[in-house]
C-alpha beads as a LAMMPS data file, in Angstrom:
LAMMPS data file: protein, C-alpha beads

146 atoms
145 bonds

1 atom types
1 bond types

-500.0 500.0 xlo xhi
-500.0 500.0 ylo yhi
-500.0 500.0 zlo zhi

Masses

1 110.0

Atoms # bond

1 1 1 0.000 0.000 0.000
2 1 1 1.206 3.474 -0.799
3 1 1 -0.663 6.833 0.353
4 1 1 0.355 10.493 -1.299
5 1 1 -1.116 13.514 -0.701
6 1 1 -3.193 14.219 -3.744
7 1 1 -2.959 16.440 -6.465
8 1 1 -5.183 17.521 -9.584
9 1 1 -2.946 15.173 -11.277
10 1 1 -4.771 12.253 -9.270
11 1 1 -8.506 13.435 -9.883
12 1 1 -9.116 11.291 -12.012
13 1 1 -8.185 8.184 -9.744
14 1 1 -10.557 9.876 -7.072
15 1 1 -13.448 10.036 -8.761
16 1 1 -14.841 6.711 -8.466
17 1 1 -13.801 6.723 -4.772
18 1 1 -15.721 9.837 -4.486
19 1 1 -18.407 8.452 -5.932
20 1 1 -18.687 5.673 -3.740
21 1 1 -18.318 7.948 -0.755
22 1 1 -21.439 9.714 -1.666
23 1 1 -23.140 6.404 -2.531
24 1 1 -22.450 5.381 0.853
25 1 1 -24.345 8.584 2.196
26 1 1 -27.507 7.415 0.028
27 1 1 -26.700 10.696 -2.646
28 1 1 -26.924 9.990 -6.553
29 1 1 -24.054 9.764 -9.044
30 1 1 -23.011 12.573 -10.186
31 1 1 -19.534 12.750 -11.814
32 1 1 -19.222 16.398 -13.792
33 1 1 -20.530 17.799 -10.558
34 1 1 -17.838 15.214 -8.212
35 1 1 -15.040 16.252 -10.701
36 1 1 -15.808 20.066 -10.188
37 1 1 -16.300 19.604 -6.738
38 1 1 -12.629 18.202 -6.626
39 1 1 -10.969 20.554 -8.694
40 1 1 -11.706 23.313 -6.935
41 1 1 -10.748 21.868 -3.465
42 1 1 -7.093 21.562 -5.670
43 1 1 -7.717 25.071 -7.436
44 1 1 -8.381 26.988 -4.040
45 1 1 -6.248 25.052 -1.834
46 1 1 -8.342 24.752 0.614
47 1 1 -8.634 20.860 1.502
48 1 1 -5.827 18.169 1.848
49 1 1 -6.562 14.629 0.235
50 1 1 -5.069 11.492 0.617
51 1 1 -5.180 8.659 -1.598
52 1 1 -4.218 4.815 -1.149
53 1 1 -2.681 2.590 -3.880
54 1 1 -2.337 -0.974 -4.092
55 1 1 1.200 -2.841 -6.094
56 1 1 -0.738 -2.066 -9.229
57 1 1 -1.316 1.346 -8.512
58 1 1 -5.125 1.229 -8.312
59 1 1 -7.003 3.432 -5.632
60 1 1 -7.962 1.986 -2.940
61 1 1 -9.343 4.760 -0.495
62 1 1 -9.009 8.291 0.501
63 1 1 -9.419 10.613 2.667
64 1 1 -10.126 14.168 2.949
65 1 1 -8.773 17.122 5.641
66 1 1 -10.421 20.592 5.793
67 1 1 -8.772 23.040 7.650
68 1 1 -10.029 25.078 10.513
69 1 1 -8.857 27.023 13.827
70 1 1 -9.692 27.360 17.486
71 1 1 -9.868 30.563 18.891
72 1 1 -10.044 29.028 22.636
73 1 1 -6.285 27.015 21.645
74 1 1 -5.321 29.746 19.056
75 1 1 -4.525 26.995 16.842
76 1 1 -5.600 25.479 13.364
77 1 1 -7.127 21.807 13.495
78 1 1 -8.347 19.907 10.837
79 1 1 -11.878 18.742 10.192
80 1 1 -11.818 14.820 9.059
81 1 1 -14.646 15.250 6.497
82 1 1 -14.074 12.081 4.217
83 1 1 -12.355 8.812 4.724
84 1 1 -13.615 5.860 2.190
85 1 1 -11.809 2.255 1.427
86 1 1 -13.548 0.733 -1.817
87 1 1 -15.267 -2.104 -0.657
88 1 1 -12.782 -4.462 -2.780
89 1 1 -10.190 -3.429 -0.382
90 1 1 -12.069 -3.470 3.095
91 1 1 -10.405 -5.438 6.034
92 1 1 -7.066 -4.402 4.710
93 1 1 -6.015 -1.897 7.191
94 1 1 -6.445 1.143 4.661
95 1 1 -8.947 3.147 6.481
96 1 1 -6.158 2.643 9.372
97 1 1 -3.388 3.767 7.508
98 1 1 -5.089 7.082 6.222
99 1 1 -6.203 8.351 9.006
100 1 1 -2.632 7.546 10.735
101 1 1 -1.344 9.633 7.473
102 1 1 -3.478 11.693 8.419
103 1 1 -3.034 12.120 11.977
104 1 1 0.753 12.631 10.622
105 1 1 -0.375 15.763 8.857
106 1 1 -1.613 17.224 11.647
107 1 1 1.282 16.839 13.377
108 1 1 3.646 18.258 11.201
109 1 1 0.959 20.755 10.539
110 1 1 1.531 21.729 14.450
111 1 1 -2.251 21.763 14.383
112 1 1 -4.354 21.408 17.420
113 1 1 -5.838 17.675 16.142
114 1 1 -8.638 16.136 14.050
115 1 1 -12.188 16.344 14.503
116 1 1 -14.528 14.007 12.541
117 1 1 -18.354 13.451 12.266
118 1 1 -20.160 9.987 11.897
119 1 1 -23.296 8.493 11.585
120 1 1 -24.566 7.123 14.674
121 1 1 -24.799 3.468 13.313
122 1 1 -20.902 3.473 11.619
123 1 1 -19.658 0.708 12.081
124 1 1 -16.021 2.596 11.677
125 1 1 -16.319 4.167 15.517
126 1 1 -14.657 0.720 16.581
127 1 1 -11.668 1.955 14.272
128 1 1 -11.618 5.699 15.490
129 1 1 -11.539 4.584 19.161
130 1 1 -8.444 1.422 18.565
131 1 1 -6.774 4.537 16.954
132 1 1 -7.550 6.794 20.143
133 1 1 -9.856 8.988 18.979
134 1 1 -12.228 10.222 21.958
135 1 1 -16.043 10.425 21.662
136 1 1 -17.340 13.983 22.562
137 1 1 -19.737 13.746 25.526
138 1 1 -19.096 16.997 26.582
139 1 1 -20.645 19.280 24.251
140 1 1 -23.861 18.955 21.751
141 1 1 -23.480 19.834 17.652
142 1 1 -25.928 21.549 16.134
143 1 1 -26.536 22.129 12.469
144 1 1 -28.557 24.837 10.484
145 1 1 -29.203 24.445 6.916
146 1 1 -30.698 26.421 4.283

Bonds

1 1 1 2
2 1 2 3
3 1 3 4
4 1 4 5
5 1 5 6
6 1 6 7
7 1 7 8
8 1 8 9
9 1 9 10
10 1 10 11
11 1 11 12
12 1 12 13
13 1 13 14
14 1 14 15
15 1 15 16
16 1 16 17
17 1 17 18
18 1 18 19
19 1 19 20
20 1 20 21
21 1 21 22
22 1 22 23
23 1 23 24
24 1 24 25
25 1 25 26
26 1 26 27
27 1 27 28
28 1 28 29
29 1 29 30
30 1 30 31
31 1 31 32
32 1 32 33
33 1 33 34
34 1 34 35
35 1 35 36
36 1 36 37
37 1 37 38
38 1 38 39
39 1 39 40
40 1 40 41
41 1 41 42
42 1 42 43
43 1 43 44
44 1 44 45
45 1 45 46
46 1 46 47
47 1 47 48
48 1 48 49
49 1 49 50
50 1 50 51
51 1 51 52
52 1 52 53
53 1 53 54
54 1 54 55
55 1 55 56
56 1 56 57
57 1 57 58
58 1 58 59
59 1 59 60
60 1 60 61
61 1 61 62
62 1 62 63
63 1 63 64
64 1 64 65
65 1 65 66
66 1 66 67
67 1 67 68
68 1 68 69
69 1 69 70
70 1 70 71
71 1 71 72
72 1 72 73
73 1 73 74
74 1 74 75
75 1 75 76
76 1 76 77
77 1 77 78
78 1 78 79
79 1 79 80
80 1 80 81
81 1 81 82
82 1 82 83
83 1 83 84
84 1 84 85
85 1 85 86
86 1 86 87
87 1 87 88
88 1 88 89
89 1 89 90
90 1 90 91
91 1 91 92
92 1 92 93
93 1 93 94
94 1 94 95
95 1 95 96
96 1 96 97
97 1 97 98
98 1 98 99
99 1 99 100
100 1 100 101
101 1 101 102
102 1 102 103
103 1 103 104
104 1 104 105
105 1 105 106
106 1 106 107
107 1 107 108
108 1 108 109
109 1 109 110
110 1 110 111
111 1 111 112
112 1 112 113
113 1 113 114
114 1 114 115
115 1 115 116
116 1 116 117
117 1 117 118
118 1 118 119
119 1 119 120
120 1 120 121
121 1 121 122
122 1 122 123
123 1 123 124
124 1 124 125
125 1 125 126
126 1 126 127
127 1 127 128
128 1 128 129
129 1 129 130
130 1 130 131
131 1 131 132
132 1 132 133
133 1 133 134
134 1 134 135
135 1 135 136
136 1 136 137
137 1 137 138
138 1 138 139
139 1 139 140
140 1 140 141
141 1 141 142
142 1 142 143
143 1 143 144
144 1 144 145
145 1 145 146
């Protein structure tokens, strides 16, 4: 297995992993839309993917890093928005080994941490918590949409 930190270069290797992503989240296919989503998180710099290969090369799974900052720390932190492992490649420690890359990141990043959002029924908090992520039970999130 070998992760890199994505470029534009790769977007066409993440699309069908993107794809699948939303899938997973019951939203429709929609590539155009996916590909312009993903350019312009490379055009504007403002999101840091990576992506898994197997020996061949194909993509396995990726994740995605959005930057934010605390004011109460006075530091940046990163917002763990995506992490997907085509099911092909599930039970192969992937999903593991991004988010350690991408624990990494934040580290060198001197960033405050990761934060990341799951459904209540993922089976992938099992994962998060062997890696040592902590559960909020502290505070409530709430959510306004348009």
């Amino acid at each position: 297995m070998k992760i890199i930190q994505a470029t534009i270069e790769n977007l066409e290797q993440l699309l069908p992993l993107f794809d699948g992503y939303r899938k997973f989240y019951k939203q429709s296919t929609n590539t155009e839309a996916a590909r312009d989503f993903l350019k312009n998180r490379f055009k504007k710099k403002d999101s840091v993917l990576f992506i898994s290969f197997d020996e061949n090369e194909n993509a396995e799974g990726f994740t995605q890093l959005y930057p934010s900052f605390s004011s109460v720390s006075m530091q940046g932190t990163f917002i763990l928005n995506d992490l997907f492992v085509h099911s092909d490649y599930r039970g192969k420690g992937i999903g593991e080994a991004l988010m350690n890359r991408a624990k990494e990141y934040a580290i060198d990043e001197n960033s405050k941490g990761l934060t990341l959002e799951t459904s209540i029924d993922n089976l992938s908090q099992k994962l998060y918590e062997r890696l040592g992520w902590k559960k909020d039970i502290e505070v409530f999130h709430y959510t306004w949409e348009v």
